[in-house]
C-alpha positions as CSV (number, residue, x, y, z in Angstrom):
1,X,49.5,23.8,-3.7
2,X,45.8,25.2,-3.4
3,X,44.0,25.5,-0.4
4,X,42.7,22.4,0.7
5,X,39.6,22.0,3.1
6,X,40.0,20.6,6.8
7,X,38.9,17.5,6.3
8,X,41.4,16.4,3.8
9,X,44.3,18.3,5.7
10,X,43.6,16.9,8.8
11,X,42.8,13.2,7.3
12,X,44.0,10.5,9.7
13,X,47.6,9.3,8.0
14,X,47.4,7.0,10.6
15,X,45.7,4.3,12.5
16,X,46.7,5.9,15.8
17,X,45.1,9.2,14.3
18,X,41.7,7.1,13.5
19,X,39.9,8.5,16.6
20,X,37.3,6.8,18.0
21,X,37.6,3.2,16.0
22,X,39.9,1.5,18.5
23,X,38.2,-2.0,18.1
24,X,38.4,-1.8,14.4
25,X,41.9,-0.3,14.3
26,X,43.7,-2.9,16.7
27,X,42.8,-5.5,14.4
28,X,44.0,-4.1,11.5
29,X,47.6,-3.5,13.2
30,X,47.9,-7.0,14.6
31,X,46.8,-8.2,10.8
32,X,49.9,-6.4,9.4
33,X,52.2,-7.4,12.1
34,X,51.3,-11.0,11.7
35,X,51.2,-10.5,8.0
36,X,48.1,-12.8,7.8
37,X,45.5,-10.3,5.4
38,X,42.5,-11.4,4.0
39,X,41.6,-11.2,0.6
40,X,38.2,-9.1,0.8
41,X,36.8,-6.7,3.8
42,X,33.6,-4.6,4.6
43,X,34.1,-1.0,6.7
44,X,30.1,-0.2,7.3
45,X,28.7,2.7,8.8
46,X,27.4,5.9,9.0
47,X,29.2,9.1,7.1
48,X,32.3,10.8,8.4
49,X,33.0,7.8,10.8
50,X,36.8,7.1,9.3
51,X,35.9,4.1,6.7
52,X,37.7,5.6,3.7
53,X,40.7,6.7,5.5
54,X,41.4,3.3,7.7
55,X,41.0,1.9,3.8
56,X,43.8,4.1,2.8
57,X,46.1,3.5,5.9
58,X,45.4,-0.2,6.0
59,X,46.3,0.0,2.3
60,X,49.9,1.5,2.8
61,X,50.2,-0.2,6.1
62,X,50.5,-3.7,4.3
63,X,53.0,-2.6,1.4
64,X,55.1,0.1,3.4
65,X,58.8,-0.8,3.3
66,X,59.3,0.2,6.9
67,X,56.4,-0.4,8.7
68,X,56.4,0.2,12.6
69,X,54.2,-2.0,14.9
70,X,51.6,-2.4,11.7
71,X,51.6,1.8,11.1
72,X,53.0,2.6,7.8
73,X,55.8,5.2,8.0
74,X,54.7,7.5,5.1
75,X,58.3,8.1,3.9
76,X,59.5,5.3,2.2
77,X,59.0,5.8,-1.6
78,X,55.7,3.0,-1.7
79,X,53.5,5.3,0.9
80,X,54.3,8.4,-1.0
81,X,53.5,7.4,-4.2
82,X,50.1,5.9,-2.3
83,X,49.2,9.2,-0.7
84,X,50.3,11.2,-4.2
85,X,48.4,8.6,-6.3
86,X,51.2,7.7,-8.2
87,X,51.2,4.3,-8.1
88,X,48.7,2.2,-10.3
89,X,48.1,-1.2,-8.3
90,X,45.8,1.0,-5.4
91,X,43.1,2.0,-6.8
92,X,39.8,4.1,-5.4
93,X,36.3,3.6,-7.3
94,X,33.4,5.2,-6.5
95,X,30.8,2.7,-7.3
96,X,27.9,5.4,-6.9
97,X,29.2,6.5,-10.4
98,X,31.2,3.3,-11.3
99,X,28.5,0.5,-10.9
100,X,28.4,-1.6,-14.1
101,X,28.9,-4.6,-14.6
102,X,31.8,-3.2,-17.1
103,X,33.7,-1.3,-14.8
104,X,33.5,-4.6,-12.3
105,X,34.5,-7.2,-15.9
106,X,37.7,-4.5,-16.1
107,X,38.4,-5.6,-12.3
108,X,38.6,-8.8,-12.9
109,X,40.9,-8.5,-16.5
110,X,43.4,-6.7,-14.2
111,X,43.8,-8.8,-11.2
112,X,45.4,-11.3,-12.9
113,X,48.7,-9.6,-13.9
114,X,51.3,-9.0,-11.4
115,X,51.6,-5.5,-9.4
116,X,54.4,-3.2,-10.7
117,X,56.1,-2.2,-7.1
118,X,54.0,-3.0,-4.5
119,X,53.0,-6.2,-2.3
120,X,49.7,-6.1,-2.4
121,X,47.2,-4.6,-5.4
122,X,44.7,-2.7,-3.5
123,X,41.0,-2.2,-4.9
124,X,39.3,0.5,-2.4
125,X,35.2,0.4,-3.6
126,X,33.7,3.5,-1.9
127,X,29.8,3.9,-1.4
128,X,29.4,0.0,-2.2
129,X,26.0,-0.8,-1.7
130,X,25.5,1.0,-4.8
131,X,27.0,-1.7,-7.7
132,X,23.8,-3.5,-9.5
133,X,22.5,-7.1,-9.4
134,X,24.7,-7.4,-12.2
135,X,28.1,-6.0,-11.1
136,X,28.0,-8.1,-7.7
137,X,27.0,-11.3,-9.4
138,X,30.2,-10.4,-11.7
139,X,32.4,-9.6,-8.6
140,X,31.9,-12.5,-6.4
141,X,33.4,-15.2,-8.1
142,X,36.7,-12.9,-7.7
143,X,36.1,-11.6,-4.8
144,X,35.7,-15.4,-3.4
145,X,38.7,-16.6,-4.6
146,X,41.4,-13.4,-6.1
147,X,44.9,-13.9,-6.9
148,X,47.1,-13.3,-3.8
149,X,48.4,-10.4,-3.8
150,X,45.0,-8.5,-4.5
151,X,43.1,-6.9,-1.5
152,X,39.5,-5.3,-1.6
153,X,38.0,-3.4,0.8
154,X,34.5,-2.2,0.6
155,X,33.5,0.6,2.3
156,X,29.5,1.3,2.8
157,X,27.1,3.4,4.7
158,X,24.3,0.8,4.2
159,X,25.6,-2.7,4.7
160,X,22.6,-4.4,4.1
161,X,21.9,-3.8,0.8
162,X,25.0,-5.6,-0.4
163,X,24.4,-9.3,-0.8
164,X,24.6,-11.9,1.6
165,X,26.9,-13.8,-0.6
166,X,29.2,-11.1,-0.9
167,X,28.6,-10.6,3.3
168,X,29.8,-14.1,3.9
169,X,33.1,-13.7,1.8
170,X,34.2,-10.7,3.1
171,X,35.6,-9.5,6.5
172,X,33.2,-7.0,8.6
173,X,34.1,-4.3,10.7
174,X,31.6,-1.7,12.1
175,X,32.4,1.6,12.2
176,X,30.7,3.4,15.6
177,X,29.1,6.8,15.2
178,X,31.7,9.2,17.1
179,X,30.9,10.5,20.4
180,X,30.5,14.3,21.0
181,X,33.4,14.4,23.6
182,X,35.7,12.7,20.5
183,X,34.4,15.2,17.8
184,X,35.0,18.0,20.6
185,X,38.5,16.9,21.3
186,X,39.3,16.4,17.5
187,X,37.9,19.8,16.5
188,X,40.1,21.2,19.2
189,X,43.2,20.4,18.3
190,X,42.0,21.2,14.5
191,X,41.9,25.1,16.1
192,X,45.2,25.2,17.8
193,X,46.7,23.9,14.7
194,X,45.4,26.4,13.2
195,X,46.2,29.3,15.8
196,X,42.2,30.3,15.9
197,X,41.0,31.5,19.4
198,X,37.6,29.1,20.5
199,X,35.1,29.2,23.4
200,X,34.6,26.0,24.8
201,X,30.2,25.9,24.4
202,X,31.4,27.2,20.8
203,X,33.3,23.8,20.4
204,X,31.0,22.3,22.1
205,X,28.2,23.1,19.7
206,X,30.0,22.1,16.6
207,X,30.8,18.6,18.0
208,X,27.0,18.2,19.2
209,X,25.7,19.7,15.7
210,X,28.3,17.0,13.6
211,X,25.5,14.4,14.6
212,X,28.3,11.5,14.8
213,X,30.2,12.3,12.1
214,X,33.5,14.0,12.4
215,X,33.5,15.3,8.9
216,X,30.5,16.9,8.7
217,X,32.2,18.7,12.2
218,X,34.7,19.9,10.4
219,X,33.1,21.3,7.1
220,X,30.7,23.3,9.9
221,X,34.0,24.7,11.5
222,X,35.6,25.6,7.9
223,X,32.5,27.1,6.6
224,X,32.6,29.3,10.2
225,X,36.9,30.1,9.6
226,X,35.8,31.2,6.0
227,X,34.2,34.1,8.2
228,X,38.1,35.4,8.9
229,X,36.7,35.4,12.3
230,X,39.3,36.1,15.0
231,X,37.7,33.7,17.8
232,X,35.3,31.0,17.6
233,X,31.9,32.0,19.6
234,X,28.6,30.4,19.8
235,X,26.6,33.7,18.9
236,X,29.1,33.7,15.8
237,X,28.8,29.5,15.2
238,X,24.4,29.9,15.3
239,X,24.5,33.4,12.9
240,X,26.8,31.6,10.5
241,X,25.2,28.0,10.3
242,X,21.3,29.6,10.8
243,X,20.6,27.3,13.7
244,X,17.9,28.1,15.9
245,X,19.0,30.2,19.3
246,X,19.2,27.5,22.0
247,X,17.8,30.3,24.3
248,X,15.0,30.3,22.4
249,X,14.8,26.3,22.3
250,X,14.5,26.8,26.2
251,X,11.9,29.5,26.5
252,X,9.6,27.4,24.1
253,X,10.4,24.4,26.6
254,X,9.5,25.9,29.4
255,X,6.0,27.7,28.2
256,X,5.1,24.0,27.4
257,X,6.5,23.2,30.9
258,X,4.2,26.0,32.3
259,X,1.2,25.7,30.4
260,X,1.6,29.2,28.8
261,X,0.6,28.6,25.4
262,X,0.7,32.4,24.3
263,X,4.4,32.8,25.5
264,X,5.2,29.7,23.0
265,X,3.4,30.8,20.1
266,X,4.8,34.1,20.2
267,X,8.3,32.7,20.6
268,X,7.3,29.4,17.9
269,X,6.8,33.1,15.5
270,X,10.4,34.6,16.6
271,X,11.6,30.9,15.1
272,X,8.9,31.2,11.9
273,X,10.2,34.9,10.9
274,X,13.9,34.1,11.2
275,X,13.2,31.5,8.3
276,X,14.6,28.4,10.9
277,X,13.8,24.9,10.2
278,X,10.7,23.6,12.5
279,X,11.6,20.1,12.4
280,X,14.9,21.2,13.7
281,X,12.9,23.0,16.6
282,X,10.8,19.6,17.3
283,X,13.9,17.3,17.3
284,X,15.9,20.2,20.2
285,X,12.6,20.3,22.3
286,X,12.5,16.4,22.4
287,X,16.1,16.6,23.2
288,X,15.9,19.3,26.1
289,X,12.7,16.7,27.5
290,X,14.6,14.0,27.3
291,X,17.6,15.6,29.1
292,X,15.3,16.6,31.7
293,X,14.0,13.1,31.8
294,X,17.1,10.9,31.9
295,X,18.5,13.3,34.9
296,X,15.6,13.3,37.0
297,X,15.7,17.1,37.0
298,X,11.6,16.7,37.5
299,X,12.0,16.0,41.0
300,X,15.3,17.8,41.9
301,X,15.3,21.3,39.8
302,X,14.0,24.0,41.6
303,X,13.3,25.8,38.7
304,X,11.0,23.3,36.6
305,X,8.6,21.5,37.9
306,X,7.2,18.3,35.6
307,X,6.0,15.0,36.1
308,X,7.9,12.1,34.3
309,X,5.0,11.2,33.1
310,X,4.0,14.9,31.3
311,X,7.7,14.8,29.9
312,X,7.0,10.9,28.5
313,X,3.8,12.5,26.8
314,X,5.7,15.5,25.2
315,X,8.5,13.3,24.3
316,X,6.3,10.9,22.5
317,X,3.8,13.2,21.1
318,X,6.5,15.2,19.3
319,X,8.0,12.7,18.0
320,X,5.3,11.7,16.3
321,X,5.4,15.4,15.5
322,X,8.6,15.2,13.0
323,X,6.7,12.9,11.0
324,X,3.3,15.2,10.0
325,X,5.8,18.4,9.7
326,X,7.7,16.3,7.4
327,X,4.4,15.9,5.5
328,X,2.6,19.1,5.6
329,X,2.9,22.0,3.3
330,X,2.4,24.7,6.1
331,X,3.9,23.4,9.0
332,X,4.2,26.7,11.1
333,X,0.1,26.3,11.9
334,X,0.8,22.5,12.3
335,X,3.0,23.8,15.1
336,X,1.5,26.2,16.6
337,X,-2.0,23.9,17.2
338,X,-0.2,21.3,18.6
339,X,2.0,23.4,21.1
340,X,-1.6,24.6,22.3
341,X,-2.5,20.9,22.6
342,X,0.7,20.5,24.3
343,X,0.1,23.7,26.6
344,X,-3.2,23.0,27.5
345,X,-3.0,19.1,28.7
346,X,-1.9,18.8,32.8
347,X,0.0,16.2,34.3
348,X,-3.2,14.3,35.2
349,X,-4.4,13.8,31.8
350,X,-1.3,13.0,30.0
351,X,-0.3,10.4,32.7
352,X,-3.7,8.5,31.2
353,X,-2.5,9.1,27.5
354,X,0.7,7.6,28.8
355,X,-1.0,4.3,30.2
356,X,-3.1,4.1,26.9
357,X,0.1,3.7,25.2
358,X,1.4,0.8,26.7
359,X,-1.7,-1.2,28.4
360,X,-4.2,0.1,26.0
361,X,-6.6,0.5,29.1
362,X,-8.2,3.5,28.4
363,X,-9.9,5.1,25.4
364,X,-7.8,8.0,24.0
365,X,-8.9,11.6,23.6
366,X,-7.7,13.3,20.4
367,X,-5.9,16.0,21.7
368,X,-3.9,16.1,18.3
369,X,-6.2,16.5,16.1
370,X,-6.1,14.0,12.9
371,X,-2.5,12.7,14.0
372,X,-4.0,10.7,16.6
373,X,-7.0,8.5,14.2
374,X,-5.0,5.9,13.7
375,X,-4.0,5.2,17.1
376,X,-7.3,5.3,18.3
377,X,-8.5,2.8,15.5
378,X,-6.0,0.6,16.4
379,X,-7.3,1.2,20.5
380,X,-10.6,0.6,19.6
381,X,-9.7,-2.4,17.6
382,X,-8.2,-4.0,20.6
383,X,-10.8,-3.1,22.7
384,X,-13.1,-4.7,20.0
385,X,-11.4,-7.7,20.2
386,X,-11.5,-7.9,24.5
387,X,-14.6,-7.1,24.5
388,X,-15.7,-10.2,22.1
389,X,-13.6,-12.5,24.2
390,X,-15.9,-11.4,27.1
391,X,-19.0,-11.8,25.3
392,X,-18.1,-15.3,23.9
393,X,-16.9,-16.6,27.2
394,X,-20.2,-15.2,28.7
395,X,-22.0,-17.3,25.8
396,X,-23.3,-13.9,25.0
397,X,-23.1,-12.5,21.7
398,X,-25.9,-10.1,21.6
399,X,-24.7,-6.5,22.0
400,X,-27.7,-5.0,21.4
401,X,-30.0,-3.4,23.8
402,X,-33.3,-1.9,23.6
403,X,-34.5,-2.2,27.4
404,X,-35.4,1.1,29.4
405,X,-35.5,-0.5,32.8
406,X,-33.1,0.7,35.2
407,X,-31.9,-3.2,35.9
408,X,-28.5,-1.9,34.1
409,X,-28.0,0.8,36.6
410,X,-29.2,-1.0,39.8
411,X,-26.3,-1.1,42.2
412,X,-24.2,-4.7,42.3
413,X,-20.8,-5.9,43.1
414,X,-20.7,-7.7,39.9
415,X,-22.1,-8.0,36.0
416,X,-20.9,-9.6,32.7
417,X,-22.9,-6.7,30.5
418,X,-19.8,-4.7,28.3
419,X,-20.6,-1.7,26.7
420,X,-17.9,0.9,25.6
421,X,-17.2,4.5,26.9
422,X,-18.0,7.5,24.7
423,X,-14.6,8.9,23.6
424,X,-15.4,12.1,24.7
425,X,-15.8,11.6,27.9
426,X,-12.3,11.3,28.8
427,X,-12.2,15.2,29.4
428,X,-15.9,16.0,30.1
429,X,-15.0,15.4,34.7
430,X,-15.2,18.7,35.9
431,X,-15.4,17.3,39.6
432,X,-12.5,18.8,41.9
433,X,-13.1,16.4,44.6
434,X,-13.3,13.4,41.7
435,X,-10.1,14.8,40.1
436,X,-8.1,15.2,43.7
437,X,-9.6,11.1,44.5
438,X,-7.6,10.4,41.0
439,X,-4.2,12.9,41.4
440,X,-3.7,10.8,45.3
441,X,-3.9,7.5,43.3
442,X,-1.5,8.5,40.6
443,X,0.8,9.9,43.3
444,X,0.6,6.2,44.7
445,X,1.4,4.7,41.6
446,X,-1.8,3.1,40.7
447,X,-1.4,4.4,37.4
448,X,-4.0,1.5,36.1
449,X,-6.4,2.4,38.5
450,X,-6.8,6.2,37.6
451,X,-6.5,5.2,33.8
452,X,-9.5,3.0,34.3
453,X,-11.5,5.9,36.3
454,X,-11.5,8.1,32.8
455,X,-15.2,8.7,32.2
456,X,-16.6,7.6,35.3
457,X,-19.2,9.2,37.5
458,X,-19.3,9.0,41.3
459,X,-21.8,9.0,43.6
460,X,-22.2,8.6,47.5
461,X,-25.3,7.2,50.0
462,X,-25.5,6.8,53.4
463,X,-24.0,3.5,53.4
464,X,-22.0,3.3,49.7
465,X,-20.3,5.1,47.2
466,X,-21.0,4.4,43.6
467,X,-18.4,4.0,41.1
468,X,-20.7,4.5,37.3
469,X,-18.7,2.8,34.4
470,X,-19.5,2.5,30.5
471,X,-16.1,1.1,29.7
472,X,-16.4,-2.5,29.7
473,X,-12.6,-3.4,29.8
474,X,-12.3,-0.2,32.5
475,X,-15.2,-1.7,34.4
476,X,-13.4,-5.1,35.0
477,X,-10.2,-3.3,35.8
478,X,-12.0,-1.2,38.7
479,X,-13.9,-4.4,40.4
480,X,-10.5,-6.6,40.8
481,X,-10.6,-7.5,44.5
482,X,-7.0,-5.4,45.0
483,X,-7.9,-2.2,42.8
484,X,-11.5,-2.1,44.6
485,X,-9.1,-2.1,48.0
486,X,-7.1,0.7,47.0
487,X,-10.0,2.9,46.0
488,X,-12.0,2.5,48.9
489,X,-8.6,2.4,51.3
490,X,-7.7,5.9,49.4
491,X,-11.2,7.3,50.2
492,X,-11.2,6.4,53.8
493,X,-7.4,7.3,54.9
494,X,-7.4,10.4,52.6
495,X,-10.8,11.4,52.0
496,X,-12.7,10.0,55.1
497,X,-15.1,8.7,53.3
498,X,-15.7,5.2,55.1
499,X,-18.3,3.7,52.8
500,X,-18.8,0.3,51.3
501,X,-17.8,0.8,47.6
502,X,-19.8,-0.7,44.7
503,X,-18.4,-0.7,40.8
504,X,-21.7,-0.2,38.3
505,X,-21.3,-1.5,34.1
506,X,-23.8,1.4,32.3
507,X,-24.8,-0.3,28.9
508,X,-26.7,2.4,27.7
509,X,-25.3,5.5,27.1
510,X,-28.0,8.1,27.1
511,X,-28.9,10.3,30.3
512,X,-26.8,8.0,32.4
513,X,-27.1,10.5,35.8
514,X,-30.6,11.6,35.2
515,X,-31.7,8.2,35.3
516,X,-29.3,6.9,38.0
517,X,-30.6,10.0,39.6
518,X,-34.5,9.2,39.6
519,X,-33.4,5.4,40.3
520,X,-31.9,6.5,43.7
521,X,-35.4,8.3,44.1
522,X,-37.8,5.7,43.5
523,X,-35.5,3.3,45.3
524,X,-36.0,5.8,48.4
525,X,-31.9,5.7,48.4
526,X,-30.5,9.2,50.0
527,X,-27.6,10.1,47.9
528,X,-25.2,13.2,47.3
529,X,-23.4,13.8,44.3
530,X,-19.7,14.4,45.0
531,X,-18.9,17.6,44.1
């Protein structure tokens, strides 16, 4: 006999050998113990999970001559001439290339006549979803009512392009995606069966990089054995598959950590010139973020230090990453401009984008360039829509205004004028002081708060400090009773500033501190600008 590739050798002959399908398996057994099969059953899911082989076991298991608490024995003369394909009444179709309504009208001519010397006649319909309109419509009269002794299992990796009325007449099982700890033990014992000396990250790898699916583990660890390599190393797994260097996954990581957008292009070109795949890159940087987010390393690791909410942005942003690469027909600039935009964002900012996200509070900056327009059409359409609520409850609907008096910018406690925030004021607050006021009330979780301060300019007299707002939606989040409170309670206890604090709604948008400015003067109000 020829060689024969792992996954076939090593094909579970057994439902005890099935790893990782317990649920599904357990059933199956108790159905051949009590002899009670159905007629028709569905194994869905995704590739290399174990459908077609728990088809072939179950299919021996139910006419095996000496069956043993529902496993078939593979000796007596029925399972061999199943597993050598001797006999004619089980029989495998690929409907990807079998999917007429012919090859289905044959089906049906043969069901009717007796099987030659076996139980049950098994039809085993691989990759199902893909029989036409046609061939189910001709199947499911059979299907719904077949002669006794005829079985059909359909296996499919996308169960919801088959019928509903073919659904309802058949049996279901899910197949689960495989764990990496069952691929790893799996592709273990694969090795010592076949006397090859393995590191254990080397393993490791091949489980992580079989994404589920046992099979496609295997046919990366043959296509590494094909090397005649005496042991099994990592260095040796990432030359011969041409994946990308996890060191070098982690030194992009951490430049975007650290800011130190230089360090990341130059090591984003190491990945370029080796010919690796950059959607591959994005997909292990989100996964080293979220690692680093799911075990809190943010607040415990020494060696990194993130916010949760920086990793949340990165996470998100590059996610939404995959998508453009996917897209763009030079991808390595695409890259390399956003791990700048990346790089150059702190913790501060990217807690706002964060917010904008969820509560929609706060306009967004687009620090991504055209990746981020339709996000911020959607943010302004929402604000669009508060804002006309306002206006209508108000019983006004005139946003206009033409008026040069300084009424708008006269300090009060309260005003139902709404006007929005220019866009690019988001990062225009150069203040240290402003910017220190914001960092204590992120630190205290007011995460609304600080996400409603975007844009706004601050101002102190004698006896008040002035909060300057042209975000209507940001202006009624700053002058609720509570987050008024924990402004002015975060200037006095952290700031000492013990003044009376005021919230102001600018509806005109032009030379909004000059003219606040000469206000203050002709009002004879002594004021200093908080710098």
């Amino acid at each position: 006999m020829g060689y024969m590739s792992l996954y076939r050798k090593y094909r579970p002959d057994t439902f005890e050998s099935i790893v990782g399908q317990e649920n599904i398996t357990n059933i199956l057994k108790n159905q051949v113990i009590s002899k009670k099969i159905s007629h028709a059953y569905i194994f869905s899911g995704s590739r290399g999970t174990g459908k077609t082989s728990a088809a072939k076991v179950f299919a021996r298991a139910i006419n095996c001559l000496n069956s043993k608490e529902g496993e078939p024995c593979n000796e007596c003369s029925v399972c061999k001439d199943i597993l050598d394909g001797n006999t004619p009444d089980v029989i495998e179709m690929d409907a990807a290339s079998n999917n007429s309504v012919e090859n289905i009208r044959q089906i049906r001519q043969e069901v009717v006549y007796a099987t030659v010397d076996v139980k049950y006649r098994v039809y085993i319909i691989d990759e199902a979803h893909m029989l036409t309109n046609s061939a189910f419509n001709a199947l499911l009269k059979t299907l719904e009512e077949p002669p006794e002794n005829v079985v059909f299992i359909l296996a499919t990796t996308e169960q919801h392009k088959i019928p509903v009325t073919i659904l309802s007449r058949c049996l279901r099982f899910e197949f689960n995606r495989l764990s990496e700890e069952t691929i790893y033990k799996r592709v273990e014992y694969v090795l010592k069966q076949e006397n090859i000396d393995y590191d254990e990250d080397a393993v490791e790898y091949i489980a992580k990089l079989g994404d589920g699916a046992l099979r496609d583990a295997l046919s990366i660890l043959e296509r590494c054995l094909s090397e005649n390599i005496q042991k099994l190393t990592l260095d040796k797994i990432e030359n011969i598959v041409g994946t990308i260097d996890i060191k070098l996954v982690e030194e992009i990581s951490k430049n975007i950590i650290n800011s130190d957008s230089i360090s990341a292009i130059k090591n984003l070109d190491l990945v370029i010139n080796k010919g690796k795949d950059l959607r591959d890159l994005v997909y292990r940087l989100i996964e080293v973020f979220l690692k680093l987010l799911m075990e809190n390393n943010f607040d415990n690791n020494a060696n990194i230090s993130v916010s949760k909410e920086k990793l949340i942005f990165l996470i998100d942003n590059l996610s939404k990453l995959d998508n453009i690469l996917r897209a763009t027909s030079r991808p390595g600039i695409v890259l390399k401009a956003n791990l700048i935009s990346l790089c150059k964002n702190n913790d501060s900012h990217l807690s706002v984008q964060s917010v904008d996200k969820v509560d929609n509070t706060s306009t967004k900056s687009d620090t991504n360039g055209n990746n981020r327009d339709i996000e911020l059409k959607i943010s302004d359409l929402y604000r669009l829509i508060d804002e006309l609520k306002l206006k209508v409850s108000s019983g006004n609907l005139n946003t206009s205004s033409n008026s040069d008096s300084f009424d708008n910018f006269k300090v009060k406690e309260k005003s139902d004028k709404k006007d929005r925030i220019d866009k690019t004021k988001l990062n225009s607050i150069n203040d240290k002081d402003v910017e220190k006021i914001k960092e204590v009330l992120v630190k205290k979780g007011k995460i609304k708060i600080y996400s409603a301060l975007a844009g706004t300019s601050m101002y102190k007299s004698d006896d008040n400090v002035y909060i300057l707002t042209s975000n209507a939606f940001a202006y009624n989040i700053l002058r609720d009773e509570n987050n008024t409170l924990d402004i002015a309670t975060v200037l006095k206890e952290d700031f000492g500033i013990d003044k009376e604090l005021r919230i102001e709604l600018n509806e005109n948008k032009v030379d909004n501190t000059n003219k606040l400015e000469k206000h203050f003067k002709e009002n004879n109000i002594e004021y200093t600008k908080i710098d």
